[in-house]
N, C-alpha and C positions, 0 to 999 in steps of 0.2 A: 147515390148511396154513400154514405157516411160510414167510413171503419176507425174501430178506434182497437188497436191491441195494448189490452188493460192488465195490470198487474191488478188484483183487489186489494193486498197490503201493502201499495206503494200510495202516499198519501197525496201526491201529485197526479197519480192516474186517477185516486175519485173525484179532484175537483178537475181535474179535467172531465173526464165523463157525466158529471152535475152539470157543469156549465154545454158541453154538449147536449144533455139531454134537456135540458131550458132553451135552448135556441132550436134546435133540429125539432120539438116539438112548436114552436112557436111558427114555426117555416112548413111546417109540418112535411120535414124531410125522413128518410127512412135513413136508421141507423144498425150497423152491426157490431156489436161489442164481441170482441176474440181474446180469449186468455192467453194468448204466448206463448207461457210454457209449456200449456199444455197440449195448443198447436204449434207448434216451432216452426219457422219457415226452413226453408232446402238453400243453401246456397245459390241457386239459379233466381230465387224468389228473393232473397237477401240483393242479389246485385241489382236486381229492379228497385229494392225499395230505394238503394244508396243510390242509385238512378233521379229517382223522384224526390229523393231529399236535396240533389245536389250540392253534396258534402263527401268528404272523404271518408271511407270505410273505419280510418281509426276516429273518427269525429263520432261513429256510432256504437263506441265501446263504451261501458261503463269501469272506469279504471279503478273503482273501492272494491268491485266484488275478489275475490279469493282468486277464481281461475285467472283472471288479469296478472296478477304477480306469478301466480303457479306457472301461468306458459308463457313468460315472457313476452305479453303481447307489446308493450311497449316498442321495442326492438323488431316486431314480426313484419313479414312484408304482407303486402294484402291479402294472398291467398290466405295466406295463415289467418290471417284475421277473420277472411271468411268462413272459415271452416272452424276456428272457434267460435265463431256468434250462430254457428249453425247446432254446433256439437253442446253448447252452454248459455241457452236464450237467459239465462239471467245476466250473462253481458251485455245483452243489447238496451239502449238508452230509452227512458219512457217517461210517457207516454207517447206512443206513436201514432199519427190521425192523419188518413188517406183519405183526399174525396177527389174524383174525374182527373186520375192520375197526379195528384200531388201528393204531397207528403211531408209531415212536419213534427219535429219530438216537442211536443208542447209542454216548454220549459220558459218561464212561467204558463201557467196554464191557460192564460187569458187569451195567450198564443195562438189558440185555436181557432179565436174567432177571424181572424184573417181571411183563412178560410171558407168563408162565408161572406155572403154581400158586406158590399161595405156600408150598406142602411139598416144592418143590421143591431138592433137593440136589443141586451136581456134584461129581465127584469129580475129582480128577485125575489 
């Protein structure tokens, strides 16, 4: 199974989920699309994903939105970090795409297809 945690107004998360959903149905793989904000994950959940991203916690901050300069995330140590990316899902970096324990911010979005065999072809 295939997750993707999607903003709808970030214009990177629909082509990533476009070009998800051309391959995962080509593969005829099952996908679960999850809004974010409006499931937020729990810091225990947060250190798993930074787990599977294999990146550091501030590598999964988005540093233009408003709370970034508000709580000084720059300057914060991790926990901090954690508990703002728990407390204000719109810091956290997106498009996010987990499948069989990985995990990757699919920035560009073609990104994604990594993820996926490597004989893998979309078409358009």
């Amino acid at each position: 199974m295939i997750t993707i945690c999607h903003n709808r107004r970030c214009s990177k998360s629909r082509e990533t989920l476009a070009l998800m959903q051309r391959v995962s149905g080509q593969k005829n793989l099952q996908r679960v699309v999850v809004d974010y904000q409006k499931s937020p994950l729990d810091e225990t959940q947060l250190r798993l994903l930074q787990q599977q991203f294999g990146i550091p916690v501030h590598a999964m901050l988005r540093t233009n939105e408003a709370p970034y300069g508000e709580l000084k995330l720059a300057a914060a140590d991790e926990q901090a970090a954690f508990a703002a990316l728990a407390t204000y899902p719109v810091l956290r970096q997106r498009p996010v795409v987990i499948d069989q324990g990985k995990a990757m911010i699919a920035r560009p979005p073609e990104q994604v297809l990594s993820l996926f065999q490597k004989d893998t072809k979309v078409t358009s």
